[in-house]
VOPAGU-2260 file (C-alpha; in pm, 1 decimal, decimal comma):
REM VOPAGU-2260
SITE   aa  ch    i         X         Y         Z
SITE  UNK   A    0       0,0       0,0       0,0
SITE  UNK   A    1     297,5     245,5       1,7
SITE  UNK   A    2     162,8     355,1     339,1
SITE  UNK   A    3     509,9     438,3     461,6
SITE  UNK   A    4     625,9     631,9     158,1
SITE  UNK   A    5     503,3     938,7     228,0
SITE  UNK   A    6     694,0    1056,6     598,3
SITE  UNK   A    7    1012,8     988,1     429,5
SITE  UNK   A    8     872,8    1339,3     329,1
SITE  UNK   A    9     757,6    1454,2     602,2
SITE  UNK   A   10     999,7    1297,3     815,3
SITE  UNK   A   11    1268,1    1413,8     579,6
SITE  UNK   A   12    1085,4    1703,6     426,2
SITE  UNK   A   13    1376,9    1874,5     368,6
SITE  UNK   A   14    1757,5    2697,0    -171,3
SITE  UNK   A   15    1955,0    2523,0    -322,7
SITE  UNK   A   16    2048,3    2179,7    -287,1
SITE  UNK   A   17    2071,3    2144,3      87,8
SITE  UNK   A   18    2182,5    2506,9     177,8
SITE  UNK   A   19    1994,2    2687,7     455,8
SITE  UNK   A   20    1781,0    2957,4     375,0
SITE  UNK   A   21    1920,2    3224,1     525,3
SITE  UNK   A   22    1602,7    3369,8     720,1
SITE  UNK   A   23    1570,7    2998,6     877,2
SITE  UNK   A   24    1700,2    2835,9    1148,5
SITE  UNK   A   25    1937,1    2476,6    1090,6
SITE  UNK   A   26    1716,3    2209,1    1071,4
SITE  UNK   A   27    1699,5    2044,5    1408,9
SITE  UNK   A   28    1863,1    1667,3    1457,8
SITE  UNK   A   29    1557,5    1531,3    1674,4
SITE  UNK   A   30    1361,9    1210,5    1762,6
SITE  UNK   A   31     998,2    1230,8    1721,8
SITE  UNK   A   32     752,0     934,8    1793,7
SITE  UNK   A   33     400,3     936,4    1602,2
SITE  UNK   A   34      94,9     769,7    1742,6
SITE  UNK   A   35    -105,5     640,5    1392,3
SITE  UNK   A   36    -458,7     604,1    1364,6
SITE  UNK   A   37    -747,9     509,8    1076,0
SITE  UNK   A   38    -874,8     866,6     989,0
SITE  UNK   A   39   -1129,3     708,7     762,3
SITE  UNK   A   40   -1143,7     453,4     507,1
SITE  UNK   A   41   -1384,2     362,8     205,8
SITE  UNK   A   42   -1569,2      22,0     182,8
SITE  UNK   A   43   -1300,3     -38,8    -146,3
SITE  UNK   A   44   -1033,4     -22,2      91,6
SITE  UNK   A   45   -1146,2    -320,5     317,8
SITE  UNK   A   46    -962,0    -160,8     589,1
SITE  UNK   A   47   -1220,6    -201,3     915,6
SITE  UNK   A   48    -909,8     -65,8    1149,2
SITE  UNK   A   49    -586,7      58,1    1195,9
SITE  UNK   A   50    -320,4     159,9    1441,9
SITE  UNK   A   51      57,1     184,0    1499,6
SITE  UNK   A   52     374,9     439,9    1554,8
SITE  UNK   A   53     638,7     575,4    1382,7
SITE  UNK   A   54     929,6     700,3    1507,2
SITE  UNK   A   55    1186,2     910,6    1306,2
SITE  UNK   A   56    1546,5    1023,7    1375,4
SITE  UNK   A   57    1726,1    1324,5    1178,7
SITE  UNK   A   58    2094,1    1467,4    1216,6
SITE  UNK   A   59    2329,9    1666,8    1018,8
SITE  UNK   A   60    2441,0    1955,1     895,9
SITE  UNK   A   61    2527,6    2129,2     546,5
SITE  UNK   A   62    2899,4    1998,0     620,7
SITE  UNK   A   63    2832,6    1632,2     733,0
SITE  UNK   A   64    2507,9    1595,5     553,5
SITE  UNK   A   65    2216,2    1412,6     642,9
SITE  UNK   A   66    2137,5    1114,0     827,0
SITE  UNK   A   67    1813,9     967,1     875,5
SITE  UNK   A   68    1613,1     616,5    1075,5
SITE  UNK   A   69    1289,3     547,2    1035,9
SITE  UNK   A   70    1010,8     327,9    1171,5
SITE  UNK   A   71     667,3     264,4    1080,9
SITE  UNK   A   72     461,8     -16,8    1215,8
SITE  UNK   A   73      90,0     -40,2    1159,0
SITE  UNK   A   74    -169,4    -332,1    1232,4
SITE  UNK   A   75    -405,2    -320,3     967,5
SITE  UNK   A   76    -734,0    -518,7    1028,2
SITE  UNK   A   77    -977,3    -659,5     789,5
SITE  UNK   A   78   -1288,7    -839,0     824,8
SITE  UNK   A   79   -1076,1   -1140,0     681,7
SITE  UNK   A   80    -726,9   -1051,7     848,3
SITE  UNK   A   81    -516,4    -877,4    1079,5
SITE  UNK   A   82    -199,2    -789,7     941,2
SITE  UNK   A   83     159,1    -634,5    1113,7
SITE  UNK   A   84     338,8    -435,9     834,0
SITE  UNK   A   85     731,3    -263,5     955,1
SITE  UNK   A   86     904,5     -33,6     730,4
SITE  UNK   A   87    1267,1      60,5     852,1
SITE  UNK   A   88    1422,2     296,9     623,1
SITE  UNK   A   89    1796,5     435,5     661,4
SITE  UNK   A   90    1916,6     689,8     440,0
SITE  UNK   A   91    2220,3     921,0     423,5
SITE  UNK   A   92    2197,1    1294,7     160,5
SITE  UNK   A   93    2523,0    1471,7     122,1
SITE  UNK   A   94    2540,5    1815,3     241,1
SITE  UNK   A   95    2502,5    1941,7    -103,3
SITE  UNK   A   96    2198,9    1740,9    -239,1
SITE  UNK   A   97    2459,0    1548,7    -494,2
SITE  UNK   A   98    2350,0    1170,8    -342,4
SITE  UNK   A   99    2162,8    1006,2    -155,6
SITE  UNK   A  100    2173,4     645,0      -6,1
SITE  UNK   A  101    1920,5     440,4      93,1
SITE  UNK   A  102    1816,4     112,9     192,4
SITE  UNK   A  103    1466,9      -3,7     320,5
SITE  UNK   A  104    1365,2    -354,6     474,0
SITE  UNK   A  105     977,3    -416,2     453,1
SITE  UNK   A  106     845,9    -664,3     688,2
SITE  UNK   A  107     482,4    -846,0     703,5
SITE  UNK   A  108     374,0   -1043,9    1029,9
SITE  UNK   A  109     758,5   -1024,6    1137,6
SITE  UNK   A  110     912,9   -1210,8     806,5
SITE  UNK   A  111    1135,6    -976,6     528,2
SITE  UNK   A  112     904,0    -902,6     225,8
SITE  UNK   A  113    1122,2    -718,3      19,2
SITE  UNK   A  114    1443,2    -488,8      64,0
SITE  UNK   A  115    1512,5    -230,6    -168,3
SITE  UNK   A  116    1896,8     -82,9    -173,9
SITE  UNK   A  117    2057,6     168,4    -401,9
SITE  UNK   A  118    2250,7     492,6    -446,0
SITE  UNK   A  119    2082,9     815,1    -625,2
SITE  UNK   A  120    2296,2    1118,4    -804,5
SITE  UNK   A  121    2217,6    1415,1    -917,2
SITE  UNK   A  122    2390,8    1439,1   -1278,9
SITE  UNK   A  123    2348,1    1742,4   -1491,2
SITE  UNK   A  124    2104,5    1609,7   -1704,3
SITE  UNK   A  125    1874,7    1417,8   -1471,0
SITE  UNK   A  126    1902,4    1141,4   -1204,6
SITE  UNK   A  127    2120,0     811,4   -1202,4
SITE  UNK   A  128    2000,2     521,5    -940,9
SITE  UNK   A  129    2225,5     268,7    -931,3
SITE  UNK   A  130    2011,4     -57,5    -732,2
SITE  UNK   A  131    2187,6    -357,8    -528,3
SITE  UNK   A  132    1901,5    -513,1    -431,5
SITE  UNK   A  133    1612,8    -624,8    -492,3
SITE  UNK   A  134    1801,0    -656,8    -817,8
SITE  UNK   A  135    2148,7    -469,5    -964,6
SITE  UNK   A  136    2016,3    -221,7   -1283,4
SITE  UNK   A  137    2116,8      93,1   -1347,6
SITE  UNK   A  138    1828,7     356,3   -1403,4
SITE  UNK   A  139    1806,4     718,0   -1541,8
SITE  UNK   A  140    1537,5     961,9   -1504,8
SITE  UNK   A  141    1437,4    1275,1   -1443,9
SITE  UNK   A  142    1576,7    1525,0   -1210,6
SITE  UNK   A  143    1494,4    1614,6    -878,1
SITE  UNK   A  144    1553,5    1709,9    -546,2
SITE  UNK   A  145    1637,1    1487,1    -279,5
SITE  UNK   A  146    1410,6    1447,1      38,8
SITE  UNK   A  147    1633,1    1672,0     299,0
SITE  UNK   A  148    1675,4    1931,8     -35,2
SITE  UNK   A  149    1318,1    1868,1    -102,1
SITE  UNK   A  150    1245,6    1992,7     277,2
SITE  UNK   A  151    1522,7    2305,5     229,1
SITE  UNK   A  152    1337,0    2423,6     -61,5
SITE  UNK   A  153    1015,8    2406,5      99,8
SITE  UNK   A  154    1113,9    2601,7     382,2
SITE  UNK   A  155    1267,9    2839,0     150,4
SITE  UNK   A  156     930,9    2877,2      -9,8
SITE  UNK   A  157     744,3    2927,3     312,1
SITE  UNK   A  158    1054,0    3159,0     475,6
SITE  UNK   A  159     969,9    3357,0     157,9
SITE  UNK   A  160     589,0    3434,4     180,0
SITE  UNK   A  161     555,4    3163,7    -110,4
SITE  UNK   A  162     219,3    3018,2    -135,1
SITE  UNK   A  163     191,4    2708,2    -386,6
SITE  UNK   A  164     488,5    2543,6    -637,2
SITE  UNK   A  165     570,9    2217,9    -765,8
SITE  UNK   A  166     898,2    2028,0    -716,8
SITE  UNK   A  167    1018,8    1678,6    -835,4
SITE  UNK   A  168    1080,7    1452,7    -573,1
SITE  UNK   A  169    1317,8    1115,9    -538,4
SITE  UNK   A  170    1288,3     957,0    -229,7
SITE  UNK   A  171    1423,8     568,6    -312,1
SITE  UNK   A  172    1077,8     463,0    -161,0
SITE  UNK   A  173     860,8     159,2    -287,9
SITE  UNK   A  174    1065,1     -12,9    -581,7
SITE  UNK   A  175    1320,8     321,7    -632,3
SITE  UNK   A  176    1252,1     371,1    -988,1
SITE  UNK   A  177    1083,4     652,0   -1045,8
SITE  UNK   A  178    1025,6    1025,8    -984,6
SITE  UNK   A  179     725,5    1195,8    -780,8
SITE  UNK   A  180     544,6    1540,3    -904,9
SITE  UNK   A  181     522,1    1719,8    -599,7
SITE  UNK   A  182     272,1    1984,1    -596,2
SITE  UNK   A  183     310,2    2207,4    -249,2
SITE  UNK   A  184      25,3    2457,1     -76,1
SITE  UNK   A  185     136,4    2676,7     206,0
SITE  UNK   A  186     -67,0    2852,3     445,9
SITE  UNK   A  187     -30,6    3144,7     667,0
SITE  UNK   A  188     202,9    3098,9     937,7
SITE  UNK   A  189      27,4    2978,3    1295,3
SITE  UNK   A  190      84,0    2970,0    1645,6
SITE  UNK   A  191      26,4    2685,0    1836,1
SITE  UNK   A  192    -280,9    2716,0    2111,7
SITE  UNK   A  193    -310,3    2562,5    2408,8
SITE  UNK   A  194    -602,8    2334,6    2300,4
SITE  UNK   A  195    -335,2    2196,7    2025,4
SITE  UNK   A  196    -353,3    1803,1    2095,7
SITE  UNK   A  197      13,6    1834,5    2067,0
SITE  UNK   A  198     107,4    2121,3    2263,7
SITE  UNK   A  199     235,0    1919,6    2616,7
SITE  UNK   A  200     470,1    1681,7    2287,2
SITE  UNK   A  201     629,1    2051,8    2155,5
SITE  UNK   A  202     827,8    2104,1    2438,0
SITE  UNK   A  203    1033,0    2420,0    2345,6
SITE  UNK   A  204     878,6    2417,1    2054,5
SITE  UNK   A  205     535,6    2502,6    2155,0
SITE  UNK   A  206     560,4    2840,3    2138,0
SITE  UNK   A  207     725,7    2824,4    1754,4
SITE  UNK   A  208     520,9    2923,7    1480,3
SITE  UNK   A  209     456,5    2702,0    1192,3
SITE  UNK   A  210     304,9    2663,6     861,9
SITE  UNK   A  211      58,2    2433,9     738,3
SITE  UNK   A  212     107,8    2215,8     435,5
SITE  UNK   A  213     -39,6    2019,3     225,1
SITE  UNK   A  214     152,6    1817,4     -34,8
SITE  UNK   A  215      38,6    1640,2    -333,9
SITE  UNK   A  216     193,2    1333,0    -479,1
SITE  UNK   A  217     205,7    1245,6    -836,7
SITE  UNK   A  218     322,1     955,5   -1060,8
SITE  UNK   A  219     355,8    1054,3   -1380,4
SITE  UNK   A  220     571,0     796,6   -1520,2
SITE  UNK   A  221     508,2     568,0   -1786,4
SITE  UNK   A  222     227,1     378,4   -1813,3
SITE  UNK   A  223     155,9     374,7   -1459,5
SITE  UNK   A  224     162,4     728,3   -1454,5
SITE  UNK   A  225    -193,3     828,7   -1269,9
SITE  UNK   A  226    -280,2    1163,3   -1440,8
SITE  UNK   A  227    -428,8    1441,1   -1294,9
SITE  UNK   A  228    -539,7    1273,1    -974,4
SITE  UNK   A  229    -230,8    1236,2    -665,7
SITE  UNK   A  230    -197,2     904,5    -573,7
SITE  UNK   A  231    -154,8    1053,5    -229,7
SITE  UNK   A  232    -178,2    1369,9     -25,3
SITE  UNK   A  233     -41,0    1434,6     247,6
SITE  UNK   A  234    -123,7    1759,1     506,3
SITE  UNK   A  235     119,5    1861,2     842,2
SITE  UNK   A  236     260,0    2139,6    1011,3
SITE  UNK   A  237     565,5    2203,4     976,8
SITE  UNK   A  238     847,2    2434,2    1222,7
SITE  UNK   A  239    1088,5    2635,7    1097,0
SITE  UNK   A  240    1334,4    2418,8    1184,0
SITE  UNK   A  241    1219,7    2096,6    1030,9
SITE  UNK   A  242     990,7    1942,3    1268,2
SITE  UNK   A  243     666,4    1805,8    1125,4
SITE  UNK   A  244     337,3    1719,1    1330,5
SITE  UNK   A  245       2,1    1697,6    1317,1
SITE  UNK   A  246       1,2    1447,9     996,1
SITE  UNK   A  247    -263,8    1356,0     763,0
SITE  UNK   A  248    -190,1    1096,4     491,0
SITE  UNK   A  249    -450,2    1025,3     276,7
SITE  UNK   A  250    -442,4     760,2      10,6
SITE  UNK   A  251    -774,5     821,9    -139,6
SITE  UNK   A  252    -957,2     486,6      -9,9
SITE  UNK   A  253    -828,8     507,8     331,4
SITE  UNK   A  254    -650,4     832,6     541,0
SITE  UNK   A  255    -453,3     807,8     815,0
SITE  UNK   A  256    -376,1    1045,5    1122,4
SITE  UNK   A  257      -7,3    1069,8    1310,4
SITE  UNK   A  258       2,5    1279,3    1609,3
SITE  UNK   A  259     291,9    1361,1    1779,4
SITE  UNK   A  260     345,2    1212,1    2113,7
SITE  UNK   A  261     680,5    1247,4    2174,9
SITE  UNK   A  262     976,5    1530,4    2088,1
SITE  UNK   A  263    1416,5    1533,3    2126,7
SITE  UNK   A  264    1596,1    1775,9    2049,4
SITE  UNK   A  265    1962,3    1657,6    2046,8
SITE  UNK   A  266    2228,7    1925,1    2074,1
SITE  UNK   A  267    2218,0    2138,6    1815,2
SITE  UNK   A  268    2604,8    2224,4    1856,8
SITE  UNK   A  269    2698,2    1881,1    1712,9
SITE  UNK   A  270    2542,3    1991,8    1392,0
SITE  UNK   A  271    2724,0    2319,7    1346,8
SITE  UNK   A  272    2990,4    2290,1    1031,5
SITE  UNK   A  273    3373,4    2298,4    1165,7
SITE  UNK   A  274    3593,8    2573,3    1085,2
């Protein structure tokens, strides 16, 4: 179902090519946990319930690049089946947006489904993904940012009273060969009330600003390209220093929530560049 595609995004939602907009703070090397929930979820989808957590861990900097872990574990119930899906996705982006590593196991009931492996490059003319597993190929296609550059731009965008834009995305998720349309809406910038589920999660962060996003997903590749229609959306707030919350990822016959329940900071003077 591709349900964990989508906070490699938003959990790495990271202008150009990895530099800091200037206005922004450095994006923060943190731990945050997600509690998951079934927003909603058409009779098509057979879903009858859902729940699970994700937990995601970023650190870098524009000198050392970008390292990130990620977790997502749902049970998925059906009026057949109860299922236990577990994504774990690593990934490493150079402080300059030039590659990006990545590898992703994919469990199901506790037994390895599939494990996709590779190395992405910007070239001058488009994107080279060289694959180890499932299989060894080397593919070309279009270019685009990657996710941490991806999240950079956006906050450049948002830093800059910018409103709506679209941005290829490569993220090495599902079988790593192919690019993402990414169409981006940005609202007004918010503060966080009281009443905010996630206000006691924030920390020091509850009294940050942030902006609310909603991102668009689009495969327009090929045959399986899907048109004008997003094969998913997905809606958050985001900080000015690259903390997301408050997530909404819908994949058109079933949505699901993430709420943040828990926030780290780690020290932000391991991330500063040496001089």
């Amino acid at each position: 179902m591709g349900l964990a595609r989508q906070f490699l995004i938003a959990a790495a939602l990271l202008g150009a090519f990895g530099a800091q907009p200037a206005s922004a703070r450095p994006l923060a090397s943190h731990r945050a946990v997600y509690d998951l929930v079934l927003d909603k979820a058409s009779d098509k989808s057979g879903i009858t319930g859902l729940s699970g957590r994700m937990v995601y861990e970023f650190s870098g900097s524009p000198c050392e690049g970008y390292t990130t872990n990620f977790r997502y574990v749902t049970r998925i119930n059906t009026d057949d089946v109860s299922r236990l899906t577990d994504q774990q996705t690593s990934t490493f982006e150079d402080g300059g947006g030039k590659t990006f590593d990545f590898v992703t196991k994919s469990f199901v009931d506790e037994a390895l489904d599939k494990e996709v492996k590779g190395t992405a490059t910007r070239e001058p003319n488009g994107t080279t993904v060289r694959l180890t597993k499932p299989r060894e190929a080397d593919l070309g296609l279009q270019g685009a940012w990657f996710p941490t550059g991806h999240l950079v731009e956006l906050l450049h965008k948002a830093e800059s009273g910018g409103h709506f834009y679209e941005a290829n995305l490569f993220d090495g998720s599902d079988d790593a060969d192919r690019v993402m349309t990414t169409s981006v809406v940005i609202g007004k910038r918010r503060e966080a009330k009281p009443d905010d589920p996630e206000y006691a999660a924030l920390g020091s962060l509850k009294d940050d600003p942030y902006w609310p996003v909603t991102i668009a997903y689009f495969d327009t590749s090929g045959e399986k390209g899907s048109g004008m229609l997003p094969t998913y959306t997905i809606s958050l707030k985001l900080h000015d220093n690259g903390v997301t919350r408050d997530l909404l990822m819908d994949y058109g016959d079933f949505s699901v929530k993430g709420r943040l329940v828990n926030l780290a900071l780690f020290d932000p003077h391991k991330d500063k560049c040496r001089r």
